[in-house]
Residue frames as a rotation matrix with the C-alpha (Angstrom) as fourth column:
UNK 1
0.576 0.818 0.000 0.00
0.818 -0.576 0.000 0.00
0.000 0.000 -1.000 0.00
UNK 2
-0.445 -0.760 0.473 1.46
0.780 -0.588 -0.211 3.49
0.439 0.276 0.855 -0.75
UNK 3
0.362 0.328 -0.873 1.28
0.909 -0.330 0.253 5.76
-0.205 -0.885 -0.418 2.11
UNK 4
0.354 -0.123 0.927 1.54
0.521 -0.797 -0.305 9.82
0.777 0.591 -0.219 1.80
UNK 5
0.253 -0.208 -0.945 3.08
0.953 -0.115 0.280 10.87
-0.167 -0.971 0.169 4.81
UNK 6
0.068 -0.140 0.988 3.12
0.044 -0.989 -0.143 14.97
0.997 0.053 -0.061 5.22
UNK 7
0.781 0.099 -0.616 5.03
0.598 0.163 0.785 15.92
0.178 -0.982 0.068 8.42
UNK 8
0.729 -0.512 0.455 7.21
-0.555 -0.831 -0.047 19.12
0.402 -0.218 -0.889 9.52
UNK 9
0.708 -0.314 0.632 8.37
-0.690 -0.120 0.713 17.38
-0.148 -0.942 -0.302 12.39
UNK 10
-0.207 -0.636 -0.743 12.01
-0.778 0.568 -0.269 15.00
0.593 0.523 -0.613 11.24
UNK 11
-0.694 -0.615 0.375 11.64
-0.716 0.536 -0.446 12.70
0.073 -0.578 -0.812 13.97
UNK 12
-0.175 0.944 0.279 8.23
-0.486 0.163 -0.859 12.38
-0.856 -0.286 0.430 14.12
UNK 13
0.555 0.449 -0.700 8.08
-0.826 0.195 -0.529 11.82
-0.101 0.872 0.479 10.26
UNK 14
-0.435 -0.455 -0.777 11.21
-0.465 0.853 -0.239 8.71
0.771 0.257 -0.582 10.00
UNK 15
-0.843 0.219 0.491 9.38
-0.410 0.326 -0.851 7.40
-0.347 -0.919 -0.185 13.28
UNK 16
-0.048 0.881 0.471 6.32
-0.434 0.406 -0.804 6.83
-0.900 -0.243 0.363 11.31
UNK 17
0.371 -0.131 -0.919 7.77
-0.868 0.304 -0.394 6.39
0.331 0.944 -0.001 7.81
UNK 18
-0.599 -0.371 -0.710 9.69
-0.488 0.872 -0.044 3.60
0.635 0.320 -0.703 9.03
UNK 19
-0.421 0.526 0.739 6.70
-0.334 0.667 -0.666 1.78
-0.843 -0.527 -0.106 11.05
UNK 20
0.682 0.574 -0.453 4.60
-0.600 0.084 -0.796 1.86
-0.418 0.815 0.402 7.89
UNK 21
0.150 -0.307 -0.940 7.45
-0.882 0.387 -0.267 0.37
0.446 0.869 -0.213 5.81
UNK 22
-0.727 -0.352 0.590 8.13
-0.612 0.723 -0.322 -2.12
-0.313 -0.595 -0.740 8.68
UNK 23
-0.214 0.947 0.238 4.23
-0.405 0.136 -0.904 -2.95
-0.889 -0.290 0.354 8.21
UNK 24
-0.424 -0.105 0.899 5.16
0.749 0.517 0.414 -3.53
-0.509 0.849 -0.141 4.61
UNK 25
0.595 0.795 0.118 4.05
0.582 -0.326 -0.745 -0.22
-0.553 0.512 -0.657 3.22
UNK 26
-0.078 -0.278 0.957 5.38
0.890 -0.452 -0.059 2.31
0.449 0.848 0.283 0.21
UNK 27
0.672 0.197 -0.714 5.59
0.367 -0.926 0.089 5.98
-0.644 -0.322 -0.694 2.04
UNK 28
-0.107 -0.824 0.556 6.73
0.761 -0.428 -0.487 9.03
0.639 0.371 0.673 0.59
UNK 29
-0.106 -0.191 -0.976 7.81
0.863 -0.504 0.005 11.85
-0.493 -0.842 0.219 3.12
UNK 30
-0.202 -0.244 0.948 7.37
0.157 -0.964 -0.215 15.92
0.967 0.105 0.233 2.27
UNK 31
-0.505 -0.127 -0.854 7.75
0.861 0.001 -0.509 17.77
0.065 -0.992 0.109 4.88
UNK 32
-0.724 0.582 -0.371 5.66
-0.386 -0.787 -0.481 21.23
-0.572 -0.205 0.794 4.26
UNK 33
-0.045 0.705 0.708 2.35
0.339 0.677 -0.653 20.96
-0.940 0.210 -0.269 3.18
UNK 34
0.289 0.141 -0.947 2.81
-0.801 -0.506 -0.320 23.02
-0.524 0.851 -0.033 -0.26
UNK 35
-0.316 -0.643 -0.698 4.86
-0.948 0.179 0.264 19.98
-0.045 0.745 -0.666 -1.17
UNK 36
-0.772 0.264 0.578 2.64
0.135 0.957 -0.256 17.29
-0.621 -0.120 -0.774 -0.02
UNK 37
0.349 0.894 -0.281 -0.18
-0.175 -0.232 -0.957 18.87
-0.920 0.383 0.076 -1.90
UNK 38
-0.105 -0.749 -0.654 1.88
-0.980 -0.035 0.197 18.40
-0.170 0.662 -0.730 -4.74
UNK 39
-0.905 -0.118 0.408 2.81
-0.143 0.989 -0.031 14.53
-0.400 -0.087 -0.913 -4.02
UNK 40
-0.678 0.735 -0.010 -0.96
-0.018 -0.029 -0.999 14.48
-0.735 -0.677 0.033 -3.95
UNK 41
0.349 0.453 -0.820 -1.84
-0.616 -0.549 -0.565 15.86
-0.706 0.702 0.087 -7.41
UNK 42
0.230 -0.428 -0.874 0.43
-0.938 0.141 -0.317 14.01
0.259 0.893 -0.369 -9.14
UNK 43
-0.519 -0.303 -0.799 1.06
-0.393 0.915 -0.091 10.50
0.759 0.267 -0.594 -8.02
UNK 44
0.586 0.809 -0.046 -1.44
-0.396 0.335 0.855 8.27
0.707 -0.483 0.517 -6.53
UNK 45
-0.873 -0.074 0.483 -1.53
-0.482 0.294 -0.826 7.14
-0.080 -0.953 -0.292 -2.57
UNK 46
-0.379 0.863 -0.334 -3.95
0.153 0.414 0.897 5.17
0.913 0.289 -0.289 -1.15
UNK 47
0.563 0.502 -0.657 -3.71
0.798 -0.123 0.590 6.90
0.216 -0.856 -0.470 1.95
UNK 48
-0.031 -0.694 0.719 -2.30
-0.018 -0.719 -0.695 10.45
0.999 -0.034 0.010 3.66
UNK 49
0.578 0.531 -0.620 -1.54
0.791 -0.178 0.585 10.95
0.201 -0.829 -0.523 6.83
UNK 50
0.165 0.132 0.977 -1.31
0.098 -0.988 0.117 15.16
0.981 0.076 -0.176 7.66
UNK 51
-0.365 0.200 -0.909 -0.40
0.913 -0.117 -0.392 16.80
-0.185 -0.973 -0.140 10.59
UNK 52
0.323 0.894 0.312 -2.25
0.935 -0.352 0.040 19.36
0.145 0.279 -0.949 10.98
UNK 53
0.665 -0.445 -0.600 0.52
0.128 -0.723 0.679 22.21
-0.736 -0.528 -0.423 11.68
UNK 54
0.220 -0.585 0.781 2.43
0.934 0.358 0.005 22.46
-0.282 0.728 0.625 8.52
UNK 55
-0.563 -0.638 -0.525 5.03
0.126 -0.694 0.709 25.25
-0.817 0.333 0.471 6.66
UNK 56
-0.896 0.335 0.293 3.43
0.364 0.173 0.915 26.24
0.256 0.926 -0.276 3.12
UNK 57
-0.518 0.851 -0.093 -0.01
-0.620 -0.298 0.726 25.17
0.590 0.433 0.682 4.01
UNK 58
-0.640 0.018 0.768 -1.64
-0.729 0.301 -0.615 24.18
-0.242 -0.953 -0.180 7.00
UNK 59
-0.860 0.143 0.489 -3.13
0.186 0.982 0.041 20.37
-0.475 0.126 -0.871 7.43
UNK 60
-0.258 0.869 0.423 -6.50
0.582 0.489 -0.650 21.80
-0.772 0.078 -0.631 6.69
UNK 61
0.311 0.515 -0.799 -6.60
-0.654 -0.494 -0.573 24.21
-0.690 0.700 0.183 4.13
UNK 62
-0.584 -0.428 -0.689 -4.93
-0.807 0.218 0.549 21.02
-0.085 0.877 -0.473 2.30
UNK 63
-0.931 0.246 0.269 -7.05
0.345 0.832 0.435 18.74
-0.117 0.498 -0.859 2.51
UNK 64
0.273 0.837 -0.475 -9.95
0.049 -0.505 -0.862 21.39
-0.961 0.212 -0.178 1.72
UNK 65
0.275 0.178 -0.945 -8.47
-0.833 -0.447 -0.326 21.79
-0.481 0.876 0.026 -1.03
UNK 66
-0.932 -0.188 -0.311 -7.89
-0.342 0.746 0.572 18.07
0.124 0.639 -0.759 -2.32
UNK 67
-0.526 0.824 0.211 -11.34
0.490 0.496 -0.717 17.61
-0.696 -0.273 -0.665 -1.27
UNK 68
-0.134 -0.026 -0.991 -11.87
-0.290 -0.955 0.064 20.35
-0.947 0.296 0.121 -3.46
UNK 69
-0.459 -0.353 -0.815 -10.47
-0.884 0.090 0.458 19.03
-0.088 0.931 -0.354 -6.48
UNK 70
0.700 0.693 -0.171 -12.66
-0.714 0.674 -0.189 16.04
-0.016 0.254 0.967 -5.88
UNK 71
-0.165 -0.551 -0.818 -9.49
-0.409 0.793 -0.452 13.54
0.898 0.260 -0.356 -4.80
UNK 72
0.641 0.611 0.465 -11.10
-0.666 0.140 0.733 10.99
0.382 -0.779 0.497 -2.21
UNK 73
-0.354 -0.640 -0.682 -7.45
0.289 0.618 -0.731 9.31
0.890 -0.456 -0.033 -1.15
UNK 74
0.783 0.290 -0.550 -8.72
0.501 0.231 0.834 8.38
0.369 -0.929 0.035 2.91
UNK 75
0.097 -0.687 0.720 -7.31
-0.140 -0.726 -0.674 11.21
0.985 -0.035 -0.166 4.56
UNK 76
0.343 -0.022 -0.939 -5.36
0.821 0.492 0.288 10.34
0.456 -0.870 0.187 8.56
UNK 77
0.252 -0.654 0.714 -4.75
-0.399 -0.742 -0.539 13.72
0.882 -0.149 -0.447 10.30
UNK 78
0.061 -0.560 -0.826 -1.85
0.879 0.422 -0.221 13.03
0.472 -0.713 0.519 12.81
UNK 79
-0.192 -0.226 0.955 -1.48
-0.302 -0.912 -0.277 16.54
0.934 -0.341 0.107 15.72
UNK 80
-0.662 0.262 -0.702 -1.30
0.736 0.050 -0.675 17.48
-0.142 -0.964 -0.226 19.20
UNK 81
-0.773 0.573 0.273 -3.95
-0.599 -0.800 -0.017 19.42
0.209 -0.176 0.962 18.54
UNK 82
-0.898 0.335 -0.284 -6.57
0.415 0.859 -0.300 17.33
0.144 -0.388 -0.910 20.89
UNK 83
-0.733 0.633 -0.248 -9.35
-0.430 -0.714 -0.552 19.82
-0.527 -0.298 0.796 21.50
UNK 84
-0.176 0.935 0.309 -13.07
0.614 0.350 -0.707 18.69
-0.769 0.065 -0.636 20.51
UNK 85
0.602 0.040 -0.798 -13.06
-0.318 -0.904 -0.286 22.04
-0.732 0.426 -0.531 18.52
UNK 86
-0.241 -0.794 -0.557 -9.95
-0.763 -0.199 0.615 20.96
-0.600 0.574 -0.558 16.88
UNK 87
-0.793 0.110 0.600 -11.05
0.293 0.931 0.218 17.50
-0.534 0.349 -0.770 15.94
UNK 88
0.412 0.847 -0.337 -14.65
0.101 -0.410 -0.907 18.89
-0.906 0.339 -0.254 14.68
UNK 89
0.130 -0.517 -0.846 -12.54
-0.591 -0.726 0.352 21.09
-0.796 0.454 -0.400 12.46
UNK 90
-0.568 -0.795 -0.213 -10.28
-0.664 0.289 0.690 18.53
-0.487 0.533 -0.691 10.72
UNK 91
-0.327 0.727 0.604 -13.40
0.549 0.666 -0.504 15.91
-0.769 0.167 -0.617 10.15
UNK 92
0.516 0.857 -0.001 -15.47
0.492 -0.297 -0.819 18.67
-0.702 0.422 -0.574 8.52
UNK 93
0.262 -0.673 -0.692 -12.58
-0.626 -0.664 0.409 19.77
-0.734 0.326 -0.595 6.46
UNK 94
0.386 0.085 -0.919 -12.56
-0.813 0.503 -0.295 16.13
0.437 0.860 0.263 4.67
UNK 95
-0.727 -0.553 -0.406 -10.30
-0.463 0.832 -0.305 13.92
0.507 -0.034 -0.861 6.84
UNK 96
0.083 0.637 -0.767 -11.35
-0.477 0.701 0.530 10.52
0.875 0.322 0.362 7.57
UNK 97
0.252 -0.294 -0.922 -9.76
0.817 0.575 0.040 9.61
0.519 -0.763 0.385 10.78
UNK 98
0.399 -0.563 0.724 -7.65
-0.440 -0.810 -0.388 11.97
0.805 -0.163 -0.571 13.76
UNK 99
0.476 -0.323 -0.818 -5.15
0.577 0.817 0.013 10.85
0.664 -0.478 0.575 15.93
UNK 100
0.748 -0.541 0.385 -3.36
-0.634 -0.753 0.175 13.28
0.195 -0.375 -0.906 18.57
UNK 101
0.245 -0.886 -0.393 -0.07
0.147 0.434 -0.889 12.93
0.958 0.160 0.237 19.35
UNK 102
-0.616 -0.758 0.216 1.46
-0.660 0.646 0.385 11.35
-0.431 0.094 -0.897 21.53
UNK 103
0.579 0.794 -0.184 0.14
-0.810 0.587 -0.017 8.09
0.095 0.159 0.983 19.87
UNK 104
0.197 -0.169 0.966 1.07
-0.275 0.936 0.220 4.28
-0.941 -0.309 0.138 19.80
UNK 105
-0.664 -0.259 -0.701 2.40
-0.705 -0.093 0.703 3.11
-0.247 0.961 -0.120 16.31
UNK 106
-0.873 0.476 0.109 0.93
0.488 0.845 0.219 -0.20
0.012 0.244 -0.970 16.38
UNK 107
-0.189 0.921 -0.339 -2.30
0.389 -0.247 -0.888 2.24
-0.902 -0.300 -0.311 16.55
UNK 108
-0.249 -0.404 -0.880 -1.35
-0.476 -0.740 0.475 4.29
-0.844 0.537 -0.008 14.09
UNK 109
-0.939 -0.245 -0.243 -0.71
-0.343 0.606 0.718 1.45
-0.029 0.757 -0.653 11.53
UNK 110
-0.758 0.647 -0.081 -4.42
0.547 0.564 -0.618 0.07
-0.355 -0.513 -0.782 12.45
UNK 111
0.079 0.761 -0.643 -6.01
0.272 -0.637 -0.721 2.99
-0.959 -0.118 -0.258 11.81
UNK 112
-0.459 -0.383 -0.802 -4.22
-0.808 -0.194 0.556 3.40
-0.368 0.903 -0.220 7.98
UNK 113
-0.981 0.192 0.031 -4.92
0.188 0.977 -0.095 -0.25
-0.048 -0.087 -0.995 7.57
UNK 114
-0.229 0.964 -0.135 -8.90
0.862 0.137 -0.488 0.25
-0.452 -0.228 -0.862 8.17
UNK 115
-0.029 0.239 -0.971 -8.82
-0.543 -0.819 -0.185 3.61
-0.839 0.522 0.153 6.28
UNK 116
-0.704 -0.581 -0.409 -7.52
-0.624 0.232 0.746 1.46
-0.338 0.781 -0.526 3.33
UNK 117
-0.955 0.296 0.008 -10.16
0.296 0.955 0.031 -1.24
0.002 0.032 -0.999 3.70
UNK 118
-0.453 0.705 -0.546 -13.03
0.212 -0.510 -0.834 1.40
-0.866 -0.493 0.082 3.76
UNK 119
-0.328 0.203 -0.923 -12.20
-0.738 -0.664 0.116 2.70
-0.589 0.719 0.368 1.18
UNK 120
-0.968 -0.142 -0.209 -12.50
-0.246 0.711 0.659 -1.10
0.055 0.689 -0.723 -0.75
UNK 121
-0.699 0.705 0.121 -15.46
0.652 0.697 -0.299 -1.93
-0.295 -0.130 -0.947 0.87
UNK 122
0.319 0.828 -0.461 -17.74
0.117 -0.517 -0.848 1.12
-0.940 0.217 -0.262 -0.16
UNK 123
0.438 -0.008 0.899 -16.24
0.768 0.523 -0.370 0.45
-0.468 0.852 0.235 -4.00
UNK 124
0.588 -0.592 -0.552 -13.74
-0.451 -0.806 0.384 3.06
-0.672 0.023 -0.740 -4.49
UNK 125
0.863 -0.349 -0.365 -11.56
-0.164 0.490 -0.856 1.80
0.478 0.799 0.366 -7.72
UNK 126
0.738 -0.668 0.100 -8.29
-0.495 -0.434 0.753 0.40
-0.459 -0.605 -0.651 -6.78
UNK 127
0.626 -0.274 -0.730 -5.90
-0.747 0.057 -0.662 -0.10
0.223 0.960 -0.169 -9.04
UNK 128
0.497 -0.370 0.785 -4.14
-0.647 0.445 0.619 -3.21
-0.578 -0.816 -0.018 -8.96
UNK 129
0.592 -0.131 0.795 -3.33
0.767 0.397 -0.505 -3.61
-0.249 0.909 0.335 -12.50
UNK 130
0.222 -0.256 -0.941 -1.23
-0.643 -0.764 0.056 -1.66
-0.733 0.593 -0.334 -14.65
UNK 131
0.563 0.083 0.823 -0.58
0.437 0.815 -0.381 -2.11
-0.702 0.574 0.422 -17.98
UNK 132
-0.084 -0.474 -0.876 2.00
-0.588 -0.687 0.428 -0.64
-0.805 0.551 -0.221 -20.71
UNK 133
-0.170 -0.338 -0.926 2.17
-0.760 0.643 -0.095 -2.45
0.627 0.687 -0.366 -24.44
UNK 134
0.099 0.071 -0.993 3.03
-0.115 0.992 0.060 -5.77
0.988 0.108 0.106 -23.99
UNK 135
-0.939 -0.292 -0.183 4.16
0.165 0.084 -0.983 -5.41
0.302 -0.953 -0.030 -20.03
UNK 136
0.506 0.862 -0.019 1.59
-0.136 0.101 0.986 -6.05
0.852 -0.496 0.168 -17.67
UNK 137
-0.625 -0.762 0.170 2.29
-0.255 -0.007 -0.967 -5.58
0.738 -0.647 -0.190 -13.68
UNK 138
0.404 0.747 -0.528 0.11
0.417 0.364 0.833 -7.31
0.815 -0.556 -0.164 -10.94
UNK 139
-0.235 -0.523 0.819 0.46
-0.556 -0.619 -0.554 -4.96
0.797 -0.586 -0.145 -7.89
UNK 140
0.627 0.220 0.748 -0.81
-0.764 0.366 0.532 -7.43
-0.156 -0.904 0.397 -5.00
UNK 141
0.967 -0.089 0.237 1.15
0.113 0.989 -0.091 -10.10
-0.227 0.115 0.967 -6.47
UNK 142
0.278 -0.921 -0.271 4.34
-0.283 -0.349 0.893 -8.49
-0.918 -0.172 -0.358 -7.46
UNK 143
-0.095 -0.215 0.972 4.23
0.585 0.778 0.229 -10.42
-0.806 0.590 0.051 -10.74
UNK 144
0.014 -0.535 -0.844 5.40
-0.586 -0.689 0.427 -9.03
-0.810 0.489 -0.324 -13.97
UNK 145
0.124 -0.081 0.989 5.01
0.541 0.841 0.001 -10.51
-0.832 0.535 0.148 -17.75
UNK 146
-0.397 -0.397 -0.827 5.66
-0.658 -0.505 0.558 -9.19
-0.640 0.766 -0.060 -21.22
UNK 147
-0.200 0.672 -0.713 3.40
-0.593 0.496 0.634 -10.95
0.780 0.549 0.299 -23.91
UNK 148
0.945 0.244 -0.216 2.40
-0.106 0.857 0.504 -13.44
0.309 -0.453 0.836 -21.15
UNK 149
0.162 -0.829 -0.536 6.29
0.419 0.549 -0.723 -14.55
0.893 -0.108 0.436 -20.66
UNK 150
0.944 -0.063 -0.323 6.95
0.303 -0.218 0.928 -14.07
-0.129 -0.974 -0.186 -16.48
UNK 151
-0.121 -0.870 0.478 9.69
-0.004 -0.482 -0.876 -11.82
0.993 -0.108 0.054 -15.83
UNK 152
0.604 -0.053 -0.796 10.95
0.731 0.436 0.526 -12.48
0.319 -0.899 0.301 -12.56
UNK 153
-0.151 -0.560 0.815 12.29
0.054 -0.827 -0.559 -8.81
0.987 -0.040 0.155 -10.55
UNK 154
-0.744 -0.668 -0.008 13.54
0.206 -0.218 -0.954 -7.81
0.636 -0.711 0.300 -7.36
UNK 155
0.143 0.554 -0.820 11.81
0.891 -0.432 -0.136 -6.12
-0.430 -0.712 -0.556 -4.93
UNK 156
-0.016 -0.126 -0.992 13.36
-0.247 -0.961 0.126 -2.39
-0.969 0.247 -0.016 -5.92
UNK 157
-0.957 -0.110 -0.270 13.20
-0.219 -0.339 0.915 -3.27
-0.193 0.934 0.301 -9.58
UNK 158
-0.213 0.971 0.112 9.36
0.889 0.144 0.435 -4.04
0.406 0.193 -0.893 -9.42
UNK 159
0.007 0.248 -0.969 9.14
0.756 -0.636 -0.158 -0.97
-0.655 -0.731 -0.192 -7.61
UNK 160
-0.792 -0.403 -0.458 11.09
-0.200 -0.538 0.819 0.87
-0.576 0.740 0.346 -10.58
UNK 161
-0.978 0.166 0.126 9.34
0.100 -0.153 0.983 -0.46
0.183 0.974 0.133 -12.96
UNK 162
-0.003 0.546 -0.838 6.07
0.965 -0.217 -0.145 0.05
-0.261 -0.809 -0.526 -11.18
UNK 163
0.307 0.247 -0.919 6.51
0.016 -0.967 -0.255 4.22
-0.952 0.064 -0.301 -11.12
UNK 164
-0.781 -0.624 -0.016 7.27
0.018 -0.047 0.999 3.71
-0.624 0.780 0.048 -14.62
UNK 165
-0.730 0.674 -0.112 4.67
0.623 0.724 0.294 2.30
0.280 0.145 -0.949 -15.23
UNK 166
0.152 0.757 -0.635 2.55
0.871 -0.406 -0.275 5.07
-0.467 -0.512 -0.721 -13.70
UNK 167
0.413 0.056 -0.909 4.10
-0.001 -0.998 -0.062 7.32
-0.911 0.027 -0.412 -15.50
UNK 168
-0.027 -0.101 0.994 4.33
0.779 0.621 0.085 5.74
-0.626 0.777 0.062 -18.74
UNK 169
0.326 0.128 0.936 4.99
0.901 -0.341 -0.267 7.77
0.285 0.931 -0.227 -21.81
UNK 170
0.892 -0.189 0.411 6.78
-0.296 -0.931 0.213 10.75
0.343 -0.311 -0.886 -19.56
UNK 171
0.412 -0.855 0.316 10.05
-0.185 -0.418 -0.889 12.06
0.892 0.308 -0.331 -18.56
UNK 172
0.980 0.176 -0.090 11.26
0.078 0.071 0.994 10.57
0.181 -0.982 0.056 -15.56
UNK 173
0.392 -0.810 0.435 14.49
-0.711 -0.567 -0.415 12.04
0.583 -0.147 -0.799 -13.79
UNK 174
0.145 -0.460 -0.876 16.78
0.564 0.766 -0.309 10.37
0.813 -0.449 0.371 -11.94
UNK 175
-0.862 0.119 0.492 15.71
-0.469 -0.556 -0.687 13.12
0.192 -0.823 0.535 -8.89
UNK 176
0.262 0.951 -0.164 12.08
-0.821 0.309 0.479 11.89
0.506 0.009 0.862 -9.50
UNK 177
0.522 -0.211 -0.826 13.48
-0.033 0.963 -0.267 8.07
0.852 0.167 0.496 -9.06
UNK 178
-0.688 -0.559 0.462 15.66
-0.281 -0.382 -0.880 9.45
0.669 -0.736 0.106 -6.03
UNK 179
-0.899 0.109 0.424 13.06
-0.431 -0.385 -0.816 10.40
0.075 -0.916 0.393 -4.20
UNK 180
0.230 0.890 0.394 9.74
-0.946 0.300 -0.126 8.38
-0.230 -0.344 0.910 -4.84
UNK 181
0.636 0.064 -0.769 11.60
-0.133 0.991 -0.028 4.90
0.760 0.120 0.639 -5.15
UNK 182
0.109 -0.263 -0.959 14.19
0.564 0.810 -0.158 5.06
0.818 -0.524 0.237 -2.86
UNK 183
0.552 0.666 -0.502 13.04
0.666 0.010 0.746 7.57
0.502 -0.746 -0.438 -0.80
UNK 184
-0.491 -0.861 -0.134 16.36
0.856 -0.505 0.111 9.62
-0.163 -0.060 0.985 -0.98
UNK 185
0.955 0.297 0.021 15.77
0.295 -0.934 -0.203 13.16
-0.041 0.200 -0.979 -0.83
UNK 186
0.732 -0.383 -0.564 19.11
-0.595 -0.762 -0.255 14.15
-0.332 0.522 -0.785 -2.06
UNK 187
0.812 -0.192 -0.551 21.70
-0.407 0.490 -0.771 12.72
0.419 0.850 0.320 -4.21
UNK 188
0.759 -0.536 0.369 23.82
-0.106 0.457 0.883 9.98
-0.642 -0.709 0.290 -2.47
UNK 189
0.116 -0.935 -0.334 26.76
-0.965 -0.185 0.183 10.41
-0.233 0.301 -0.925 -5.16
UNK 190
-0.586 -0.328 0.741 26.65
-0.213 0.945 0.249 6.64
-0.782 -0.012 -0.624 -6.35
UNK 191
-0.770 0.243 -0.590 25.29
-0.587 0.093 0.804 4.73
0.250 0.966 0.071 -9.80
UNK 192
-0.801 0.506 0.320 22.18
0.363 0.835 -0.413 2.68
-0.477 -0.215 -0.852 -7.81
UNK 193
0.301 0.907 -0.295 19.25
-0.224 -0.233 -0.946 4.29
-0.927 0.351 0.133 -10.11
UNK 194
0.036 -0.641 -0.767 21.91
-0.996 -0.084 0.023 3.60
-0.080 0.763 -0.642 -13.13
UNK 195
-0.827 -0.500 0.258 22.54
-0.560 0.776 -0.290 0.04
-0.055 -0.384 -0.922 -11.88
UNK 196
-0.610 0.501 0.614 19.13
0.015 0.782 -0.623 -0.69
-0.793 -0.371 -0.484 -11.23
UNK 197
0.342 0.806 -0.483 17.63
-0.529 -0.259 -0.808 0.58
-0.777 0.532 0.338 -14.22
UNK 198
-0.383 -0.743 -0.549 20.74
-0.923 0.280 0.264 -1.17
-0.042 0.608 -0.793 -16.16
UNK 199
-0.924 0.208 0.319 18.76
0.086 0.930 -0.358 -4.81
-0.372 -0.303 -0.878 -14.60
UNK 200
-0.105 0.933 -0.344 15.44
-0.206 -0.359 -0.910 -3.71
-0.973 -0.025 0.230 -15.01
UNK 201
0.489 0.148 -0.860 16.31
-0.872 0.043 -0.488 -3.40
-0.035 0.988 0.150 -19.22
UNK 202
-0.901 -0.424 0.096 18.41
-0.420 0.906 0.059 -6.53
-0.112 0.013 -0.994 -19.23
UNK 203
-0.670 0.640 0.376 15.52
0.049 0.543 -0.838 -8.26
-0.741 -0.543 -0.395 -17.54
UNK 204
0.030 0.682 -0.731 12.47
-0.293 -0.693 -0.659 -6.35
-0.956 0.234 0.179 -19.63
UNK 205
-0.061 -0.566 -0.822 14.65
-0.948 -0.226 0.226 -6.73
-0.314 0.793 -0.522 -22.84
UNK 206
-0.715 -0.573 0.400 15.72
-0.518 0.819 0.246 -10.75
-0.469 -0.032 -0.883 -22.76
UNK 207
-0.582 0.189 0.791 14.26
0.183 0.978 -0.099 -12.42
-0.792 0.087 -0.604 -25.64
UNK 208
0.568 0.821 -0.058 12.58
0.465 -0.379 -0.800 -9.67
-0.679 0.427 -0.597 -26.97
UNK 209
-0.843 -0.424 0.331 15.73
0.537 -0.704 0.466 -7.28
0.036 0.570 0.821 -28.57
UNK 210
-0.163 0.272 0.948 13.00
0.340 -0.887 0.313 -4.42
0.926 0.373 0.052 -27.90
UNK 211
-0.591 -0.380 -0.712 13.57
0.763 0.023 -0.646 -2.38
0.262 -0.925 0.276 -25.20
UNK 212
0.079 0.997 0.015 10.83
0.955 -0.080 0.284 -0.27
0.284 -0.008 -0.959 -23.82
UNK 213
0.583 -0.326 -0.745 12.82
0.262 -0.792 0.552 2.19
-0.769 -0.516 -0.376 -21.70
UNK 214
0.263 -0.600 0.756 14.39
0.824 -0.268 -0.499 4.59
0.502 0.754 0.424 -24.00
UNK 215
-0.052 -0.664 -0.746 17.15
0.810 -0.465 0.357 6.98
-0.584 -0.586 0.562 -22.19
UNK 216
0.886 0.261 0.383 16.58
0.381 -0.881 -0.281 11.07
0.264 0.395 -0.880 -22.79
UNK 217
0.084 -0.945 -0.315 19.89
0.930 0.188 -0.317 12.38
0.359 -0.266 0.895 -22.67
UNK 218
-0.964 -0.261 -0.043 20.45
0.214 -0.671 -0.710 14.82
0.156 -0.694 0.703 -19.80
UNK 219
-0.677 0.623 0.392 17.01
-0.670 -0.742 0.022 14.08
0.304 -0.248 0.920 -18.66
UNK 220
-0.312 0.048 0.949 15.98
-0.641 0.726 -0.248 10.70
-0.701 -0.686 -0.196 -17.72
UNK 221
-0.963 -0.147 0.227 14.13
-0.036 0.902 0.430 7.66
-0.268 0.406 -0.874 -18.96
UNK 222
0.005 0.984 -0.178 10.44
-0.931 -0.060 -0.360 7.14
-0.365 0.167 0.916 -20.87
UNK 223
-0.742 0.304 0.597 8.72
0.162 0.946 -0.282 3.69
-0.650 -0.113 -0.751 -20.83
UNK 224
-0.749 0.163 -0.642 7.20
-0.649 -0.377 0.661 3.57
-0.134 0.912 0.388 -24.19
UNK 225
0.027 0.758 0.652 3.92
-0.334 0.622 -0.708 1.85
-0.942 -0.198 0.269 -24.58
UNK 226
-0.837 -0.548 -0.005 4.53
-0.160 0.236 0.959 -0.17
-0.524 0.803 -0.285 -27.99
């Protein structure tokens, strides 16, 4: 499951980014809310959780305004704002849950978890397919084929190819790839987006002689739907 995590606070945010991934989930981290609203707009979550104090744009005028725009991703606001007033607030503002802080993780993770499953049971679409050309990607399964023929990938290269895959037929950077596969928010000086994308075509490629990923020089990589 791919978790949106918007949090100011550093400790507070790797404290819950890495429970969630313990839990087996996908998080990406921003830390003001101008930049989670962002995340938001452009690349699907199946949950956020918001605190409700944020640089940019505070928790609620963002999710007024993704309620706005008419995006219904199950919204978890996380704050020490505890106040009956305050909770009132954040409900009627769109979110779906509220947790004050301090909290328990193993709560935390429970409450994401049952946001997620809400959303399935009152028939919200979730995507669990993707498809490019001839590649086809089963997200609950992890499984991966090209005309039918199983291609067998990593963990982080199903991921790669995955946001590829979401963003099929665009420019993807190797900042983009930084920061919403491996979660790097700045550039660790090494070839491991180079490396893994180098497997990824190998893999993709083997048997076929047509490679899908085609390499924009000085600007990243587009997955071509044949």
């Amino acid at each position: 499951m791919k978790i949106l995590l918007i949090e100011d606070d550093r400790d507070t945010a790797n404290y819950v980014a890495n429970g969630l991934r313990k839990a087996g989930h996908w998080v990406e981290v921003t830390a003001d809310g101008t930049a989670g609203l962002a995340a938001a707009r452009t690349r699907a979550h199946d949950v956020a959780v918001v605190d409700r104090m944020l640089p940019g744009l505070d928790g609620v005028e963002l999710v007024k305004t993704l309620r706005a725009e008419k995006l219904e991703i199950p919204i978890l606001f996380l704050t020490t704002m505890s106040g009956i007033r305050d909770r009132v607030d954040g409900l009627e503002a769109g979110a779906d849950d509220y947790l004050t802080k301090p909290f328990a993780l193993a709560e935390l993770v429970a409450r994401v978890n049952s946001l997620a499953r809400r959303t399935t049971r009152v028939g919200a679409e979730v995507k669990t397919h993707l498809r490019v050309g001839e590649i086809e990607a089963d997200l609950i399964t992890h499984t991966v084929t090209r005309s039918g023929q199983r291609i067998d990938l990593q963990p982080q290269e199903f991921r790669l190819l995955e946001y590829l895959m979401r963003h099929a037929g665009q420019v993807v950077t190797r900042t983009m790839l930084l920061e919403n596969v491996w979660q790097l928010h700045f550039d660790p000086k090494t070839n491991i987006v180079e490396t893994h994308m180098s497997r990824l075509r190998g893999k993709l490629d083997r048997g076929f002689n047509r490679d899908p990923i085609k390499t924009i020089r000085g600007a990243g990589y587009v997955l071509r739907a044949e």
